[in-house]
N, CA, C and O atoms as CSV, one atom per row, in Angstrom:
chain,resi,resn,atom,element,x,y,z
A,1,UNK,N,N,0.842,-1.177,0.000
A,1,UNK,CA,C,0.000,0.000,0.000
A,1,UNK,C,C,0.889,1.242,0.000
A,1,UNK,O,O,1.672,1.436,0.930
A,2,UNK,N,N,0.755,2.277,-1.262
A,2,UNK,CA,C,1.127,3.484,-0.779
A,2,UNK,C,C,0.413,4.296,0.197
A,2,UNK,O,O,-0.814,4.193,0.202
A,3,UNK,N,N,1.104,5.273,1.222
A,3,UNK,CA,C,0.869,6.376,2.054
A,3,UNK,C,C,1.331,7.773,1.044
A,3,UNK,O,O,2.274,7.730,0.254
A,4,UNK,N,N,0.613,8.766,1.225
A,4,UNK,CA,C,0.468,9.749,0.600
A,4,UNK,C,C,1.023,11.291,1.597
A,4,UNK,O,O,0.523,11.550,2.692
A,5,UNK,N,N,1.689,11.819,1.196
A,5,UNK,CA,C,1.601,13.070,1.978
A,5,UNK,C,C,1.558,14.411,0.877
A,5,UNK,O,O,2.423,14.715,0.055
A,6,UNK,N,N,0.287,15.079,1.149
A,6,UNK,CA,C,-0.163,15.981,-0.205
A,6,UNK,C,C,0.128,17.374,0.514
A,6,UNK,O,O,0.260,17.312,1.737
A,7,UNK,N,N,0.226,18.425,0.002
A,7,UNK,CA,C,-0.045,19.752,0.107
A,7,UNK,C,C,-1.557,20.323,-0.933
A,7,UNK,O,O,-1.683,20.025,-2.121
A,8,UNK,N,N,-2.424,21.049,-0.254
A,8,UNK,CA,C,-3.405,21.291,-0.897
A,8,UNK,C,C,-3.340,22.865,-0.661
A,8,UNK,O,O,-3.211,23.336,0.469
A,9,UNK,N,N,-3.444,23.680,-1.864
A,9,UNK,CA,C,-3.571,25.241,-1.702
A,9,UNK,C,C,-5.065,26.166,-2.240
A,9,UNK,O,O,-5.840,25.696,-3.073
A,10,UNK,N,N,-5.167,26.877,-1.898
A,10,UNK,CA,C,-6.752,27.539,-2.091
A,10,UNK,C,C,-6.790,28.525,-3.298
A,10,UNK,O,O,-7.760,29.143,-3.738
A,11,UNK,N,N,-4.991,28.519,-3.890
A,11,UNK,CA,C,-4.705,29.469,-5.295
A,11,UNK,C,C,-2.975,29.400,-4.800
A,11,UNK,O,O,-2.404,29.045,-3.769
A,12,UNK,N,N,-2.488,29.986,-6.237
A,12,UNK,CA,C,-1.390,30.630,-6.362
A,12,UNK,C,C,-0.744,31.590,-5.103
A,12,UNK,O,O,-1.065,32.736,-4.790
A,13,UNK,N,N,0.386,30.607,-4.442
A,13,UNK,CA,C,0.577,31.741,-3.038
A,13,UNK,C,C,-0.506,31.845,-1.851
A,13,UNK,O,O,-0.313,32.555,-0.865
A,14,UNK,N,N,-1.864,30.935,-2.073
A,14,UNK,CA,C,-2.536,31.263,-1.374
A,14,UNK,C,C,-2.774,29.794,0.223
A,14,UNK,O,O,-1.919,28.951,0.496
A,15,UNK,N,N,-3.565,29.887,0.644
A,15,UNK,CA,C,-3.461,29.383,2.450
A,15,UNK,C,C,-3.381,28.107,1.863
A,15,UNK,O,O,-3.884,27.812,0.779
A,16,UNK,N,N,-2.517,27.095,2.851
A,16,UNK,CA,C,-1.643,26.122,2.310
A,16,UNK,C,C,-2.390,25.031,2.900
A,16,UNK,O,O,-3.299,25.662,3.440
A,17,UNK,N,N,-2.649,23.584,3.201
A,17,UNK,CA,C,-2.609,22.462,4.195
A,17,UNK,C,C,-2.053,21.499,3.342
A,17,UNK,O,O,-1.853,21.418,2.130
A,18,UNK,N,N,-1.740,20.354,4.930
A,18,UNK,CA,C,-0.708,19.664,4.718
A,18,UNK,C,C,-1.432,18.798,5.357
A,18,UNK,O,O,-2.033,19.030,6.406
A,19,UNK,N,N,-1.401,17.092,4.379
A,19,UNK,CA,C,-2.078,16.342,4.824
A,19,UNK,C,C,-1.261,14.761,4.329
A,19,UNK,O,O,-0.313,14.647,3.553
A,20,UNK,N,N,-1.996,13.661,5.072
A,20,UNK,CA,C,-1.305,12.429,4.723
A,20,UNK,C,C,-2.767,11.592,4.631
A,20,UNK,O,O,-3.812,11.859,5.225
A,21,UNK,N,N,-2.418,10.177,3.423
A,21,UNK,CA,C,-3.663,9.597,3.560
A,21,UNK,C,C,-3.302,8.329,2.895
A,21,UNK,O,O,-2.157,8.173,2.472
A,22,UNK,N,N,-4.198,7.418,2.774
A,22,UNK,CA,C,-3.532,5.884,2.008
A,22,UNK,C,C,-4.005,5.962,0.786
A,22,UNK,O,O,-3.364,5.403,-0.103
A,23,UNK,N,N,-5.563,6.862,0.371
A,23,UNK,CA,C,-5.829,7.138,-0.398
A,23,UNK,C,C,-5.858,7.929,-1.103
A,23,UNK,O,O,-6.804,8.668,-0.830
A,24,UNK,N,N,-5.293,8.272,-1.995
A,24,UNK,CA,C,-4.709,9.933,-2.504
A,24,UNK,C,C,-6.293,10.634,-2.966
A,24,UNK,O,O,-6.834,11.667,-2.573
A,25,UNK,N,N,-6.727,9.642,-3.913
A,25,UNK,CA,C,-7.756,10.197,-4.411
A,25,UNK,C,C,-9.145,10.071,-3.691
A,25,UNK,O,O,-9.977,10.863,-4.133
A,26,UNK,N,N,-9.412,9.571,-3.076
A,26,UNK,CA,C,-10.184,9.809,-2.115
A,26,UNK,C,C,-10.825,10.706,-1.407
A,26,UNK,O,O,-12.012,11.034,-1.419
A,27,UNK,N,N,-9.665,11.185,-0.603
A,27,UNK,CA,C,-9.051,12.049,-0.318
A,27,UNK,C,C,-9.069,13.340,-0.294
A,27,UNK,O,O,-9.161,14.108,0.664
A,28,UNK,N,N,-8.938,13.616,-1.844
A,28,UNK,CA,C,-8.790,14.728,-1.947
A,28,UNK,C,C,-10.316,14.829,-2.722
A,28,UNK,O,O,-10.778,15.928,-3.028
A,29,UNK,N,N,-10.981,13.659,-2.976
A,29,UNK,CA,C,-12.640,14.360,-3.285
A,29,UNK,C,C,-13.062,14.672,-2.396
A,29,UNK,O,O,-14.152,15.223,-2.543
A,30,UNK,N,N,-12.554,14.556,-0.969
A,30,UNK,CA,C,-13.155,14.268,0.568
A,30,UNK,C,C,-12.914,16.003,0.438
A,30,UNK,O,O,-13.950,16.649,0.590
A,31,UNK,N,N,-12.134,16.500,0.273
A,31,UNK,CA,C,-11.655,18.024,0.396
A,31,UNK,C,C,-12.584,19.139,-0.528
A,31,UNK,O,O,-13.182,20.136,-0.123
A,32,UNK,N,N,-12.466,18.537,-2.057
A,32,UNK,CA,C,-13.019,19.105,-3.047
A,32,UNK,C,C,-14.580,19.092,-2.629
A,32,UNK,O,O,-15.160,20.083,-3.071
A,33,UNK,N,N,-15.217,18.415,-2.055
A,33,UNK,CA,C,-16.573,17.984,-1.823
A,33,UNK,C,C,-16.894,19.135,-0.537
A,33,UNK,O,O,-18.096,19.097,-0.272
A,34,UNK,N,N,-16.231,20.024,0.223
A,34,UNK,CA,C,-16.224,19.994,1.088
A,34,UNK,C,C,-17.281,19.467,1.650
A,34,UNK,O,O,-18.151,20.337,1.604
A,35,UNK,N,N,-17.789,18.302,2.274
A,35,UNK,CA,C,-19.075,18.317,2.998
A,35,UNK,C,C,-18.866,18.641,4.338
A,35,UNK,O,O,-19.800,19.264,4.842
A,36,UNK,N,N,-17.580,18.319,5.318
A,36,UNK,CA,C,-17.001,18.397,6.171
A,36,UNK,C,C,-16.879,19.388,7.119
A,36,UNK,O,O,-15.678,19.599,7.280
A,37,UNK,N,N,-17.622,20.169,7.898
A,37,UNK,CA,C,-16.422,21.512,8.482
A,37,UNK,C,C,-15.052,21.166,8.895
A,37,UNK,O,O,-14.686,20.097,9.383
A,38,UNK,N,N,-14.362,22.179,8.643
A,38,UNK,CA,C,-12.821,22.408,9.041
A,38,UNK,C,C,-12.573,23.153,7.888
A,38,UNK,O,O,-13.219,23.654,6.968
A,39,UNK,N,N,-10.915,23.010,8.411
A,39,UNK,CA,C,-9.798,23.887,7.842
A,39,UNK,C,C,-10.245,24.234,6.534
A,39,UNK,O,O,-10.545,25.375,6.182
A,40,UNK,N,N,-10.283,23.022,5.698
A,40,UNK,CA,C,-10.042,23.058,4.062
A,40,UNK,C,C,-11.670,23.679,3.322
A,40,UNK,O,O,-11.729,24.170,2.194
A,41,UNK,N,N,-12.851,23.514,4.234
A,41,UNK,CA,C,-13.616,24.434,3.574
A,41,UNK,C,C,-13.809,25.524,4.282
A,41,UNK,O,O,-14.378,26.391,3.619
A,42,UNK,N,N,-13.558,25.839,5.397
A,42,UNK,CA,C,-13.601,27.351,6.085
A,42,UNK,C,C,-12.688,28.384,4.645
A,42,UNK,O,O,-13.109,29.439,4.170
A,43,UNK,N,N,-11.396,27.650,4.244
A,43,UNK,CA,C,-10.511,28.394,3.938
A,43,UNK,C,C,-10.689,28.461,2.174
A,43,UNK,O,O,-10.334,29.473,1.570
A,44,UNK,N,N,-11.347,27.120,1.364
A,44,UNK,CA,C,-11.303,26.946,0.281
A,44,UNK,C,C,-10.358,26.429,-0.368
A,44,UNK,O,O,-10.138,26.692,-1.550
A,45,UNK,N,N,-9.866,25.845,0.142
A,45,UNK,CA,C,-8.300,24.782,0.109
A,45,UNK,C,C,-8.909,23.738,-0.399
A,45,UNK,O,O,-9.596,22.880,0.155
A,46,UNK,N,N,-8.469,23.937,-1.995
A,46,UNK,CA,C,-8.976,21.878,-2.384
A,46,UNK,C,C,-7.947,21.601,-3.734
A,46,UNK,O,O,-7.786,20.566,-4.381
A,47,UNK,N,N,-7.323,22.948,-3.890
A,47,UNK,CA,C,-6.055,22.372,-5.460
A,47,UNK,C,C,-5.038,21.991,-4.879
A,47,UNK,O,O,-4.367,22.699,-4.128
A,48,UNK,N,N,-4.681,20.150,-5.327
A,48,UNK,CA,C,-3.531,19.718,-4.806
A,48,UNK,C,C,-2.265,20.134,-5.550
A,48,UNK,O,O,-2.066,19.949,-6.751
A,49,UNK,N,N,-1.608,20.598,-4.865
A,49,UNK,CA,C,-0.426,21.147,-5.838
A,49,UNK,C,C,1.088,20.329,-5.226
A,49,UNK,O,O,2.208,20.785,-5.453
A,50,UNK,N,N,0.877,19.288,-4.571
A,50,UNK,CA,C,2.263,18.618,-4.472
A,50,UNK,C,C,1.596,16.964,-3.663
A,50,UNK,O,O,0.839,16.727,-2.721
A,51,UNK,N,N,2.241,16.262,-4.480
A,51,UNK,CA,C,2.601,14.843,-3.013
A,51,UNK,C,C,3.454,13.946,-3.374
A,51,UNK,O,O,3.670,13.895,-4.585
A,52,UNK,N,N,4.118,13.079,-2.579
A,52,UNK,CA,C,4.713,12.258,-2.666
A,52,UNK,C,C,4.410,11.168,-1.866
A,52,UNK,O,O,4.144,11.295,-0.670
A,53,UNK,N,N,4.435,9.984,-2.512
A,53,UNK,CA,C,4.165,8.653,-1.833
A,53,UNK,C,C,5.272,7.819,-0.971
A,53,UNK,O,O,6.374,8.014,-1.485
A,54,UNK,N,N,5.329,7.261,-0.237
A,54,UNK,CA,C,5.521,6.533,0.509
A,54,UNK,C,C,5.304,4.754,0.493
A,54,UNK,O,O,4.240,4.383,-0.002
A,55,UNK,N,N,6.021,3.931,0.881
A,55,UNK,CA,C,5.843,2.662,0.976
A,55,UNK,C,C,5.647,1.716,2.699
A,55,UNK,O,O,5.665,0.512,2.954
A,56,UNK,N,N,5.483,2.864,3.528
A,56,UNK,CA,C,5.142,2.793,4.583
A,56,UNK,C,C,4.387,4.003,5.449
A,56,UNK,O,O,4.450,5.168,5.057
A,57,UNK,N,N,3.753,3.674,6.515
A,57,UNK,CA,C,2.650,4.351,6.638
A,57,UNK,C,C,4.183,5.257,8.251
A,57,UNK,O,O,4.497,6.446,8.323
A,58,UNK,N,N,4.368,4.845,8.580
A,58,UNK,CA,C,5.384,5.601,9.634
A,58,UNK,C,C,6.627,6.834,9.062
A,58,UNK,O,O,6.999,7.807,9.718
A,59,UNK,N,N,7.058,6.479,7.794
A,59,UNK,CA,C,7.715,7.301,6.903
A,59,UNK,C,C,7.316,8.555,6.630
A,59,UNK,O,O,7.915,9.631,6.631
A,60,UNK,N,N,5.978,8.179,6.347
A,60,UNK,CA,C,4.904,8.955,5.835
A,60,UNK,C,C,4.311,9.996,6.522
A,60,UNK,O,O,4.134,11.127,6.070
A,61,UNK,N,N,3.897,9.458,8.014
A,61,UNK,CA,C,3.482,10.077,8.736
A,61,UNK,C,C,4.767,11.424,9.631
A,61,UNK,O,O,4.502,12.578,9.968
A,62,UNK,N,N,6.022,10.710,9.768
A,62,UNK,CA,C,7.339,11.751,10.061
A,62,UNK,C,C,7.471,12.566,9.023
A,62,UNK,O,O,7.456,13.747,9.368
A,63,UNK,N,N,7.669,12.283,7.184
A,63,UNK,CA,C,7.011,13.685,6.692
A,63,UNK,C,C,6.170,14.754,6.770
A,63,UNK,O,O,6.293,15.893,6.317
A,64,UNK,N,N,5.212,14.192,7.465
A,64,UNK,CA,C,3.907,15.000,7.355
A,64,UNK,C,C,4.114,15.999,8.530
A,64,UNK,O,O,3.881,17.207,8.549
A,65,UNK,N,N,4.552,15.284,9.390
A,65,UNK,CA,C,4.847,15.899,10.869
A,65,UNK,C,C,5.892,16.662,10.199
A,65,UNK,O,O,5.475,17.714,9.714
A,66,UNK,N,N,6.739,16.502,10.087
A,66,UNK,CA,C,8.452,17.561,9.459
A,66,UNK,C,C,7.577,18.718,8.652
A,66,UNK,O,O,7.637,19.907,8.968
A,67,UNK,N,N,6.868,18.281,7.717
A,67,UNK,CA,C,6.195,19.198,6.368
A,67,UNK,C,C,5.312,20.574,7.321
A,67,UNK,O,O,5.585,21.756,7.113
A,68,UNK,N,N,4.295,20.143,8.310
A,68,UNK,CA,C,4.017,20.728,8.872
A,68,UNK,C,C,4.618,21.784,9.777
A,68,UNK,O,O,3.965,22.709,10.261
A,69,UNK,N,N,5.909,21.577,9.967
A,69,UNK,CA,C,6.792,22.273,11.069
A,69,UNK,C,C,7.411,23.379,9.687
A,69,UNK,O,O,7.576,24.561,9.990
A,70,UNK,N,N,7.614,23.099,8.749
A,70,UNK,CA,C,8.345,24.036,7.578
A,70,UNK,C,C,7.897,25.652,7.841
A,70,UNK,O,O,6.970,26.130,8.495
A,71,UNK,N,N,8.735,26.137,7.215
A,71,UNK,CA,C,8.504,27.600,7.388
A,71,UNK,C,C,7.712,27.683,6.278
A,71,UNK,O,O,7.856,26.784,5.449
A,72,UNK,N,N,6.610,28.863,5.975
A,72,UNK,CA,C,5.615,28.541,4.390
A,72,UNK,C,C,6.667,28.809,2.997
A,72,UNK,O,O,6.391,28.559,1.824
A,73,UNK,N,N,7.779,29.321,3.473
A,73,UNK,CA,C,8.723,29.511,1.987
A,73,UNK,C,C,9.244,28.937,1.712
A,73,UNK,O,O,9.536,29.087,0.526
A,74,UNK,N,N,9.878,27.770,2.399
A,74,UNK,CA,C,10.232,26.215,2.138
A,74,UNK,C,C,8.747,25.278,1.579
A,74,UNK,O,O,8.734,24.500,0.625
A,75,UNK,N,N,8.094,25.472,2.078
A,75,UNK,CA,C,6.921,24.950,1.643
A,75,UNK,C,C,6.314,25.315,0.228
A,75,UNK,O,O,5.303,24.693,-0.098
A,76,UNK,N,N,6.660,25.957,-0.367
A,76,UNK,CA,C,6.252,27.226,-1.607
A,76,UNK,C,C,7.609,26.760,-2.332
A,76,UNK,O,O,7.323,26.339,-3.452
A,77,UNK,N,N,8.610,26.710,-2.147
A,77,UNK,CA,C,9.665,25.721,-2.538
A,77,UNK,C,C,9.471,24.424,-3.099
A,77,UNK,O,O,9.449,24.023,-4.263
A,78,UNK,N,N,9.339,23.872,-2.011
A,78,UNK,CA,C,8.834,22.554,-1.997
A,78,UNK,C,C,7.678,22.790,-3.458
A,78,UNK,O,O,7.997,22.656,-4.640
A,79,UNK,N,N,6.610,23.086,-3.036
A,79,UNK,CA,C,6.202,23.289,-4.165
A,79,UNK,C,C,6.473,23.221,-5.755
A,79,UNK,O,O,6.284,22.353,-6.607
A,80,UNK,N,N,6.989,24.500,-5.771
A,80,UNK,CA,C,7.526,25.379,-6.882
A,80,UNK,C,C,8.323,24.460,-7.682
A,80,UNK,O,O,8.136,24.527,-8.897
A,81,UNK,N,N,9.398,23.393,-7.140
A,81,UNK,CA,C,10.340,22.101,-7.559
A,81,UNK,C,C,9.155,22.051,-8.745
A,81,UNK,O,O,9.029,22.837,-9.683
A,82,UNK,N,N,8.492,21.121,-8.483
A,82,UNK,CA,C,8.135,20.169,-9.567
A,82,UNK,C,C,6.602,20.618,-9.912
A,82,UNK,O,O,5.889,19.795,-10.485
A,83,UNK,N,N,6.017,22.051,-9.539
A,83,UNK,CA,C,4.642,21.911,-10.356
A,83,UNK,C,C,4.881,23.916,-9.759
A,83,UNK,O,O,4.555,24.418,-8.684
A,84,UNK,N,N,5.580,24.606,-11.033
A,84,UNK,CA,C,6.091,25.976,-10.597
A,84,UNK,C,C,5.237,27.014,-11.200
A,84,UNK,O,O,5.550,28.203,-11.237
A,85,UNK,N,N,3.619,26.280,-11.897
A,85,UNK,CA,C,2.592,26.918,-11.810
A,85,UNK,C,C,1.428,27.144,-11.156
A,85,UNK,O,O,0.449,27.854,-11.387
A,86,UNK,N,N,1.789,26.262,-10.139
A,86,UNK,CA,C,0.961,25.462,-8.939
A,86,UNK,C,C,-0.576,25.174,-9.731
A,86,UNK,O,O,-1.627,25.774,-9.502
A,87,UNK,N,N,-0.352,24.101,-10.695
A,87,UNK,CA,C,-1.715,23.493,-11.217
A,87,UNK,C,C,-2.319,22.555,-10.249
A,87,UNK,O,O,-1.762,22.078,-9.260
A,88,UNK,N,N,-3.566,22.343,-10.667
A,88,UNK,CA,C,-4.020,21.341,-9.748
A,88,UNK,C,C,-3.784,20.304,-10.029
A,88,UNK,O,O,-4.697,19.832,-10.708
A,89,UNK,N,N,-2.719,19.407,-9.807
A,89,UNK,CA,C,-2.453,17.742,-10.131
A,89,UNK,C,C,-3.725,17.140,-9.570
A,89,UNK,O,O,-3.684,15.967,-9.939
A,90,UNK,N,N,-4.457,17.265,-9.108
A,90,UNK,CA,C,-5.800,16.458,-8.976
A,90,UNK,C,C,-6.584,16.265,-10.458
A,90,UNK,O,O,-7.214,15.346,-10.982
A,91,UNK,N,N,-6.236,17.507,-10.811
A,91,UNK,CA,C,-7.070,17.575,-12.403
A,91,UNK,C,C,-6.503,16.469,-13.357
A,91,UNK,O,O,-7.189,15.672,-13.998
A,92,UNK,N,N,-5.024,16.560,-13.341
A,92,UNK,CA,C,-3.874,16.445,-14.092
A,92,UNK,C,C,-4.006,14.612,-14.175
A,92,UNK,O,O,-4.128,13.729,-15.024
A,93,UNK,N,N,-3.947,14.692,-13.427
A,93,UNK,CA,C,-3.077,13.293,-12.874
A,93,UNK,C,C,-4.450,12.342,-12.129
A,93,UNK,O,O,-4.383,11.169,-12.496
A,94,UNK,N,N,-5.135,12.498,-11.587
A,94,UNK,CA,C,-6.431,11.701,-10.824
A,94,UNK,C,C,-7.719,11.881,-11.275
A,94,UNK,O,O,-8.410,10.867,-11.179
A,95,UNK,N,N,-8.341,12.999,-11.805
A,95,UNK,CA,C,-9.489,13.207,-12.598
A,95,UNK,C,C,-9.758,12.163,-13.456
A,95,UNK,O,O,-8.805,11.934,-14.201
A,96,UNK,N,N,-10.801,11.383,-13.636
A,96,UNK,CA,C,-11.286,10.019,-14.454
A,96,UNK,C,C,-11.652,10.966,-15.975
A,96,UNK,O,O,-11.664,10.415,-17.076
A,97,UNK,N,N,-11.945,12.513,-15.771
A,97,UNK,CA,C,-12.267,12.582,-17.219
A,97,UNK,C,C,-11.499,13.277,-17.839
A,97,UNK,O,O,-11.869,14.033,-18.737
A,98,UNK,N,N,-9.816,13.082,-17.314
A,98,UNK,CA,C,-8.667,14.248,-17.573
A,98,UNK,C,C,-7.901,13.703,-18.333
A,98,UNK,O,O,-7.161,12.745,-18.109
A,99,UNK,N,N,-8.113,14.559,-19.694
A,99,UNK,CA,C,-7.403,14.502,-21.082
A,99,UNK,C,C,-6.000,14.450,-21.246
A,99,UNK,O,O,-5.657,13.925,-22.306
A,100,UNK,N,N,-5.194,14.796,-20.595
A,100,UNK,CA,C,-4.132,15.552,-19.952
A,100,UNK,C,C,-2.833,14.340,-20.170
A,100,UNK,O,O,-2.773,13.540,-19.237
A,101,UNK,N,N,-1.942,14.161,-21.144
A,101,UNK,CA,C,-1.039,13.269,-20.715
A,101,UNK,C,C,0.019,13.647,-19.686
A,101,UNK,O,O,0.450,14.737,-19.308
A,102,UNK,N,N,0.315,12.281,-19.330
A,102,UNK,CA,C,1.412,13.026,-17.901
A,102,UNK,C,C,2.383,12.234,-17.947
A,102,UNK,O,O,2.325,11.208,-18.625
A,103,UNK,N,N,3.773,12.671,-17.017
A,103,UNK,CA,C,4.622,12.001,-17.715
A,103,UNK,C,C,5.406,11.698,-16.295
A,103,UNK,O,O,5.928,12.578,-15.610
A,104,UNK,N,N,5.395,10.472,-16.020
A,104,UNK,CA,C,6.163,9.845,-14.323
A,104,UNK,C,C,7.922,9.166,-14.633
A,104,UNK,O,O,8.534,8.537,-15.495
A,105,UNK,N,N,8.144,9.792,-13.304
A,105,UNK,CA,C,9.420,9.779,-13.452
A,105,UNK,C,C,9.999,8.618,-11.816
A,105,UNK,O,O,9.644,8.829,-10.657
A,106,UNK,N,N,10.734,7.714,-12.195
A,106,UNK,CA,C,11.218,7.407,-10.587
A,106,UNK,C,C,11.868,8.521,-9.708
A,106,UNK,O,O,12.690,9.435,-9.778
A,107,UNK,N,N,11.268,8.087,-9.095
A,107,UNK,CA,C,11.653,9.153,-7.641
A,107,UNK,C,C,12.469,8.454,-6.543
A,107,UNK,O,O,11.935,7.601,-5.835
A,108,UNK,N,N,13.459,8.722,-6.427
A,108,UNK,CA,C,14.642,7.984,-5.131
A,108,UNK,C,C,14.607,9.772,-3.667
A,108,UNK,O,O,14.767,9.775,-2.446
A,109,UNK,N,N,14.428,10.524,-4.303
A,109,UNK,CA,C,13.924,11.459,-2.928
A,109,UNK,C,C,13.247,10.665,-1.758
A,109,UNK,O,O,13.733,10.562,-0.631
A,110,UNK,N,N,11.867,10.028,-2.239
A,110,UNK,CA,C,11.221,9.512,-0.554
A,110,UNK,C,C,10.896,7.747,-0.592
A,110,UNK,O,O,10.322,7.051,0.244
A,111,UNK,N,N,11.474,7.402,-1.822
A,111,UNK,CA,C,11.873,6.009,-1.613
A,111,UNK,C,C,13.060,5.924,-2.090
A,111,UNK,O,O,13.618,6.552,-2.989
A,112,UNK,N,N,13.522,4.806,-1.179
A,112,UNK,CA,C,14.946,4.287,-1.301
A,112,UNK,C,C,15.050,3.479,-2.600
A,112,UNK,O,O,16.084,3.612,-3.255
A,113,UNK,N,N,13.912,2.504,-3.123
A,113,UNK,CA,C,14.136,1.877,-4.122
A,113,UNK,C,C,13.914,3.063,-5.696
A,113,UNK,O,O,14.335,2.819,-6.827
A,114,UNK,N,N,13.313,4.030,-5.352
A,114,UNK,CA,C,13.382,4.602,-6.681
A,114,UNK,C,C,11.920,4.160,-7.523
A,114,UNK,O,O,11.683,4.562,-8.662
A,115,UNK,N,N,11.005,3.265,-6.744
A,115,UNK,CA,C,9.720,2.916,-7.201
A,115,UNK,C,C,8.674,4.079,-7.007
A,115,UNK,O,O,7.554,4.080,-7.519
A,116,UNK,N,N,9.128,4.955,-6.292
A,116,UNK,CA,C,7.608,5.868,-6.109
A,116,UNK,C,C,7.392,6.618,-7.416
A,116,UNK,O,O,8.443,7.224,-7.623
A,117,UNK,N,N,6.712,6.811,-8.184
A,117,UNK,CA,C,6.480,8.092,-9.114
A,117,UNK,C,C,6.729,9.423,-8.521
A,117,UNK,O,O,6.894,9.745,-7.345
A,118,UNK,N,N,6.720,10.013,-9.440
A,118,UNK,CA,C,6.353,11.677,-9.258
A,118,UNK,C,C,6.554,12.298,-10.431
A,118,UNK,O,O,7.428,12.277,-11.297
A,119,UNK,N,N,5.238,13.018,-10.201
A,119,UNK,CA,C,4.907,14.223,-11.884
A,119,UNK,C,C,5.565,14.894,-11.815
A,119,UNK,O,O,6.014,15.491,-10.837
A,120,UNK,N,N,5.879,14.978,-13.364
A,120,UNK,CA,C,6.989,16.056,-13.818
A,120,UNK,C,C,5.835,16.919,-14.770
A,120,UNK,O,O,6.213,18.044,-15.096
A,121,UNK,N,N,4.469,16.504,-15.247
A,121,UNK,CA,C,4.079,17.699,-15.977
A,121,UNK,C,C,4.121,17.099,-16.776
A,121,UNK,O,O,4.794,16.090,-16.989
A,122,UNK,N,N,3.265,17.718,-17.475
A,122,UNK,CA,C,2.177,17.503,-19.303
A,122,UNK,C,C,3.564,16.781,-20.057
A,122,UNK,O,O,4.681,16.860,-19.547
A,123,UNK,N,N,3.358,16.244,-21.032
A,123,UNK,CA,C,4.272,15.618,-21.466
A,123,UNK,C,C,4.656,16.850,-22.619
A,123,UNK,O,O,3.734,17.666,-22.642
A,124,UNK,N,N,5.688,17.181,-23.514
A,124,UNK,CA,C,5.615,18.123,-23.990
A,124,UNK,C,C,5.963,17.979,-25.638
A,124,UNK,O,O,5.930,18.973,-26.365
């Protein structure tokens, strides 16, 4: 099972959260939907603009905890790396009716074996 740790933003530069889950997409309809009170619909926080997976759920969860402690310009960093228009990869990448080719790359950043994906963006 992958573990997920996402950043979700409410726009460009705008109020940030930081979340972990087993289900990415889920997840983040759980957000987009707001049905929920809290954070993410008080604020309008539902474009995922970063995550990286995990192959354990304890890994995962010490990111999330670390991610949370970041200052927001490391976080906007973090960001900016690999999606420096802050699109919504929910659209991109998880949307069932998204046209969108995408193009995955191994990732050795948060796995050791180099099996996790991570988007690099529209194929070009």
């Amino acid at each position: 099972m992958t573990y997920w740790v996402y950043i979700l933003a409410s726009r460009k530069h705008g109020t940030l959260y930081v979340g972990v889950t087993n289900s990415l997409e889920r997840r983040i309809a759980e957000h987009r939907a707001a049905e929920a009170p809290g954070f993410t619909k008080k604020y309008g926080v539902d474009h995922l603009v970063f995550y990286c997976g995990f192959g354990e759920v304890m890994p995962a969860i010490g990111f999330e905890k670390r991610l949370k402690r970041w200052r927001r310009d490391w976080k906007i960093r973090l960001i900016e790396e690999d999606n420096p228009h802050w699109d919504d990869l929910y659209v991109q990448t998880i949307a069932p009716d998204s046209q969108t080719p995408c193009v995955w790359v191994p990732d050795s950043r948060y796995a050791p074996s180099g099996m996790t994906p991570r988007w690099v963006g529209p194929m070009r």
